[in-house]
N, C-alpha and C positions, 0 to 999 in steps of 0.2 A: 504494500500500500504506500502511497505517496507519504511522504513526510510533510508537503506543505500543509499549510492551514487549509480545512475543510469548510465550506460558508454554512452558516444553520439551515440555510434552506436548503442544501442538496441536503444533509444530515436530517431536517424536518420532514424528505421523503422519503427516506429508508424504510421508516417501517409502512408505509401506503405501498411501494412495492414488495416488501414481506409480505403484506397480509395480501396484494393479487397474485403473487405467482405463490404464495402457500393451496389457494385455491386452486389455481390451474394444475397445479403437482395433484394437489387430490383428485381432480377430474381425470388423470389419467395424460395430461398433456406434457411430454416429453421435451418440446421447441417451439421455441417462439421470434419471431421476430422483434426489431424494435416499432416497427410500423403495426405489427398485431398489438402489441401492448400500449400502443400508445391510441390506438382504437377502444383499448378495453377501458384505459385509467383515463381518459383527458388530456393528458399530458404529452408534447409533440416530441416526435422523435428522436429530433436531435435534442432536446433538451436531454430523454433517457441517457442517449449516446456520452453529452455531455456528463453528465450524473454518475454515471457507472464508469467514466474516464477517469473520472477523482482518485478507482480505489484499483485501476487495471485492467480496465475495460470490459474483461469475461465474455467478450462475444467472438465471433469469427465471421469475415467478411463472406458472405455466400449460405452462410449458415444460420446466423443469428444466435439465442441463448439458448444454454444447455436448462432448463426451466427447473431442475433437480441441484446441479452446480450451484446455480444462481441464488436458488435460496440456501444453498449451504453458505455460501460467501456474504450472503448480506448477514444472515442469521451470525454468521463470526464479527462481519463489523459491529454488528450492533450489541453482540456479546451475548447474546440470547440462544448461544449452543451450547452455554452450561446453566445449571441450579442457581437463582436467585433468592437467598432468604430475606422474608419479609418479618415485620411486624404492624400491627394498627394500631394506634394511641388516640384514642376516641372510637365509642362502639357504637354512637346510635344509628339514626337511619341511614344515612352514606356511610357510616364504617361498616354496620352491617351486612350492609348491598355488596361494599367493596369483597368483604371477605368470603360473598358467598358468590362470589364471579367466579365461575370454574373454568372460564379463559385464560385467566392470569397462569393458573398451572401449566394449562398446555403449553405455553411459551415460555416457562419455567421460573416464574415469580411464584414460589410457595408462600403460603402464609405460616409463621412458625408462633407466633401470638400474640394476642391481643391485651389492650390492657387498658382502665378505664377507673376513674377516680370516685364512679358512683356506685356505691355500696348494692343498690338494686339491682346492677347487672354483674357484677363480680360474679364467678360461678356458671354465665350460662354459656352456652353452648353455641357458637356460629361453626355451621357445618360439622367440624373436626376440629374447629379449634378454639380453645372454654377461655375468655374471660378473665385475665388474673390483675391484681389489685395493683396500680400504679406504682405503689413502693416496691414494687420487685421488678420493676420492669431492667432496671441498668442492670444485676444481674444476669438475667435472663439475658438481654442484648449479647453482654461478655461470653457469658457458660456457652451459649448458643452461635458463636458467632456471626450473627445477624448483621446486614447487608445492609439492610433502606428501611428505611421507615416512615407507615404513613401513616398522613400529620390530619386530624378533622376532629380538632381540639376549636374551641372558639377563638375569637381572633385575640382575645385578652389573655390567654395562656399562652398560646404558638410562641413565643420570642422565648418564654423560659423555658419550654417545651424541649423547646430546639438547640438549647445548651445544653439540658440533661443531656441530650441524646450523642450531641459531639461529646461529652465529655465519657461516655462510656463507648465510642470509637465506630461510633454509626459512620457506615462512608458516604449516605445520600439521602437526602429526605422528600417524598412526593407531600407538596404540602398544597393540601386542598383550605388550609384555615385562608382567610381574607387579610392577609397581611401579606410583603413579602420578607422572606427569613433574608434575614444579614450571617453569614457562619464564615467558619475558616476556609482559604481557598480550597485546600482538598478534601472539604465537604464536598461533595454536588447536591446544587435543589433545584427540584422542577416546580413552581408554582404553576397551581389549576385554580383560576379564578374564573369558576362557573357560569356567575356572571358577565364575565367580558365577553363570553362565547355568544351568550341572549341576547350582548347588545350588536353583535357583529351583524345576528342576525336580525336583527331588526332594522339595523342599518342597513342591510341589503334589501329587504323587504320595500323600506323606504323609498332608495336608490331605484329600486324594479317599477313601484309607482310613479313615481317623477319621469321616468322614461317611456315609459305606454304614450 
């Protein structure tokens, strides 16, 4: 793979072509072109050609993509060819949801556990994985050596949240609280702010009316 700098946008389409040539691999399709794929996903040709130049192109001129290759190769860029341990820190209804997503497994984000400051849920049970009481959580991170952690704590906890968690050696945090986390550079955090996405699309919506 290249050593220069990678843009977020080619890096923001990695997994949009994981998850269409995951499917095509499952349908049975063996090869694809860049003009098949770019018929599938929106996305023009050369742009793919572009995109997939960043990490060594993987195609051959006459040939196009090996569609099996291809997602062995992105799945290694994106690191999602080995086990990812998770935990959640906050359980109610999007920590819930999160943990009972049985996608995240298949692409190898396991949930290892949960943990949650309100004495009412301590104890129970999401899918396979129960519940245990905030003070054990740094623990557990160590004993377990646990990966990433996510964050749908409210947004008045998230900042001290997010120090517990650097300081028992967390490497990444998905933080869906309404803040954005400040941490050490070799944390990594993805903030999901739910509602920026509502307003995207309402702004498109908007933009679609003024247009007619």
């Amino acid at each position: 793979m290249s050593e220069r700098e990678i843009s977020q946008a080619v890096i923001g389409r990695l997994p949009r072509y994981f998850r269409y040539l995951g499917e095509l691999r499952d349908r049975g399709i063996e090869r694809i072109s860049s003009q098949e794929l770019s018929d599938i996903m929106g996305v023009t040709a050369s742009q793919i050609r572009q995109d997939f130049n960043n990490f060594g192109g993987f195609g051959q001129q006459g040939y196009g993509y090996n569609v099996n290759l291809l997602c062995e190769e992105i799945s290694r860029i994106l690191g999602v060819d080995r086990e990812h341990t998770l935990i959640i820190v906050g359980t109610g209804h999007l920590g819930q949801a999160l943990v009972g997503y049985t996608n995240f497994a298949r692409r190898g984000f396991v949930f290892r556990g949960a943990f949650d400051s309100d004495p009412s849920l301590v104890g129970r049970w999401i899918r396979d994985v129960q519940i245990r009481p905030i003070e054990e959580m740094e623990e557990f991170v160590r004993t377990n050596g646990i990966e990433i952690a996510v964050l749908t704590v409210p947004k008045d906890a998230a900042a001290s949240m997010a120090r517990r968690l650097v300081s028992c050696g967390i490497k990444a945090i998905w933080n869906f609280a309404h803040v954005d986390l400040e941490v050490p550079e070799e944390v990594q955090v993805e903030n999901v702010h739910l509602s920026d996405s509502l307003m995207k699309l309402s702004y498109s919506i908007v933009r679609y009316e003024q247009g007619r």
